[in-house]
N, C-alpha and C positions, 0 to 999 in steps of 0.2 A: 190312723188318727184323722177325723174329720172335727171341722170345727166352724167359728166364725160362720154358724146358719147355714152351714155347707148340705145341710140333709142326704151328707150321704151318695150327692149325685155325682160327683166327680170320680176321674181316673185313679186309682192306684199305679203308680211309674214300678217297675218293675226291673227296671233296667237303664242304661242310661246309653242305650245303642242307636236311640233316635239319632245323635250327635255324631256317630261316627263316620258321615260325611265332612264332619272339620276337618280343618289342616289339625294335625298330633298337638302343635302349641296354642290353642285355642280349647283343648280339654281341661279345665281347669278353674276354678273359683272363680277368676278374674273375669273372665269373656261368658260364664253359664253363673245365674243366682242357683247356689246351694241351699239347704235346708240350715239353718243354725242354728246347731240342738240346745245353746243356751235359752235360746227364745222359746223354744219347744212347736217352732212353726207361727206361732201367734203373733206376728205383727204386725202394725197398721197395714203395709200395703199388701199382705196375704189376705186380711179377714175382708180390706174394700173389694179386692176383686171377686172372692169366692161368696162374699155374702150379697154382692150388685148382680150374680153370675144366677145364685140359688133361687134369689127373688124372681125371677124370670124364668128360671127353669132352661138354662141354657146351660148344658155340660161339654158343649162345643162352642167357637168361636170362626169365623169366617178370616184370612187373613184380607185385607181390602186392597190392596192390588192386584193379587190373584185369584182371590174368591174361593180359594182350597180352605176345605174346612181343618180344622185342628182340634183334638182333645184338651179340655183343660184338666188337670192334674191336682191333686187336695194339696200336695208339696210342694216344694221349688225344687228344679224351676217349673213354672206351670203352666206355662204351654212352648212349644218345639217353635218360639219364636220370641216375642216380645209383644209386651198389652205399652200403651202408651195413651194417653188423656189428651183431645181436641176440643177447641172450641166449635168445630166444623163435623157435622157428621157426615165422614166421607161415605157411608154406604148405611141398608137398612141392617147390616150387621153389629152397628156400633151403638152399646148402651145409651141410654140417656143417663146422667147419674148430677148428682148436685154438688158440689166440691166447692167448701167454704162460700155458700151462698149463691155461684154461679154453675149456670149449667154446663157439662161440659160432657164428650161423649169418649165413653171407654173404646178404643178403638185396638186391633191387634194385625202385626204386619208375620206372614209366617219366615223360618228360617232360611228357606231359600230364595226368596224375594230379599233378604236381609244379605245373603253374602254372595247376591247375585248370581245361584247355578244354578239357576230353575232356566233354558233355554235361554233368549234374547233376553239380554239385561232391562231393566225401565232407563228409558233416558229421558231427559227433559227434554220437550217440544222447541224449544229456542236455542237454544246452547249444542243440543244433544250429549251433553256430559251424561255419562251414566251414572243412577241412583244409588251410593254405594253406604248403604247401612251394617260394613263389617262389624264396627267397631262399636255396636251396640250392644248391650250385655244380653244374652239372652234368658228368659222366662221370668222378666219379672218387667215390672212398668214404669215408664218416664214420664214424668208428671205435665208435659208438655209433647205440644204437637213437632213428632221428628223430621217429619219433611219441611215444614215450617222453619226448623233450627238450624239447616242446612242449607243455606241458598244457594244457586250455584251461579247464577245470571241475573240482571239487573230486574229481567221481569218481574222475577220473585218479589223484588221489591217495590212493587210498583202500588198505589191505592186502590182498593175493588173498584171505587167509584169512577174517579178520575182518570186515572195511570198515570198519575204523574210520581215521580222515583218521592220514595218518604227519606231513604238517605243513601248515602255515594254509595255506589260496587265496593269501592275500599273499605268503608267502615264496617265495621259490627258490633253490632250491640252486646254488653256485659255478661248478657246470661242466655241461657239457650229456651229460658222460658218467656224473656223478653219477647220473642220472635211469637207468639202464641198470644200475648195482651191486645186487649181490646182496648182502641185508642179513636182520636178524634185526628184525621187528616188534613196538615196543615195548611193544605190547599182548597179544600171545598168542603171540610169541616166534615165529611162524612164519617160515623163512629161504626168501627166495625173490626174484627182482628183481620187485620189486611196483609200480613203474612200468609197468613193461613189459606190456602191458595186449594181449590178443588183440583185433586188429582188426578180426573180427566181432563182438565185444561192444562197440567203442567207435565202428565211423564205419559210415555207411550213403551210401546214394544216395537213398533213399525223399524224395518229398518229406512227405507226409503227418507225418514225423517235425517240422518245422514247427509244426506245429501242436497237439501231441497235451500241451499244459501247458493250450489251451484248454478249457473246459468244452463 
């Protein structure tokens, strides 16, 4: 069953063995989008991704940390990872798409950048905490930029313009799409989603980066 302007270009899943790198308790609805045959597949955020996908003629998708391609799939889940919406287009792999009047880019992180076993984990440049998007459901999409929603160090939080902190280490804001709005800086009024932080200034693979607060 294709649908939602899909023409047909997409994967049939055939199986569900992509997964079988999970830990056994991660098999399961909760951690992977299933298909819900009440809906019969057709639901908002099936038909945005597969009809944004068809338009363009892309039946693969890039993950944008690692740059490994992925198949997208006509069912859920629909790709071996997670799609997710930025205001920031971190690579030439991420749709352009219009969502509720602003622009915004369909972006996709694959599975093993997600539960960090693809070799050296991403760690951030300042902190060096590793990037750890276990807990992100996989093959379906967050309406909101994930690395964005996750800070881990004050940088994160700092204004593109200025860098001056927009608010304390300790606080966080209500929603995790909070972190993804485009705002005006209360410091030098600069408007821009200043969360939203270019992924090669904020995570690396280097390990050396470990190290470099030593003397």
């Amino acid at each position: 069953m294709q649908s939602c302007g899909a023409n047909g270009i997409f994967s049939r899943r055939l199986d569900f063995s992509a997964f079988n790198s999970l830990p056994r308790t991660k098999l399961n609805s909760y951690h992977i989008k299933m298909e819900d045959e009440g809906n019969h597949g057709n639901d908002d955020t099936r038909c945005f991704i597969l009809s944004t996908l068809a338009a363009l003629q892309w039946s693969r998708v890039s993950c944008v940390l690692c740059r490994a391609p992925m198949l997208v799939f006509d069912r859920y889940p629909l790709v071996d990872g997670t799609f997710f919406l930025s205001p920031r287009q971190h690579s030439s792999a991420c749709a352009e798409v219009k969502v509720e009047g602003r622009t915004q880019f369909l972006s996709a992180v694959c599975m093993s950048c997600l539960e960090g076993s693809g070799g050296q984990p991403v760690r951030c440049r300042c902190c060096t905490q590793p990037w750890d998007g276990s807990s992100l459901v996989l093959g379906t999409m967050y309406s909101y930029d994930i690395f964005a929603a996750m800070p881990c160090c004050t940088e994160r939080l700092k204004c593109n313009s200025c860098q001056k902190p927009l608010i304390y280490p300790h606080q966080r804001l209500n929603f995790y799409s909070d972190y993804s709005r485009v705002f005006a800086c209360p410091h030098c009024r600069a408007v821009d989603a200043h969360f939203v932080k270019p992924l090669s200034i904020c995570f690396t693979r280097e390990q050396f980066q470990l190290y470099s607060q030593w003397p």
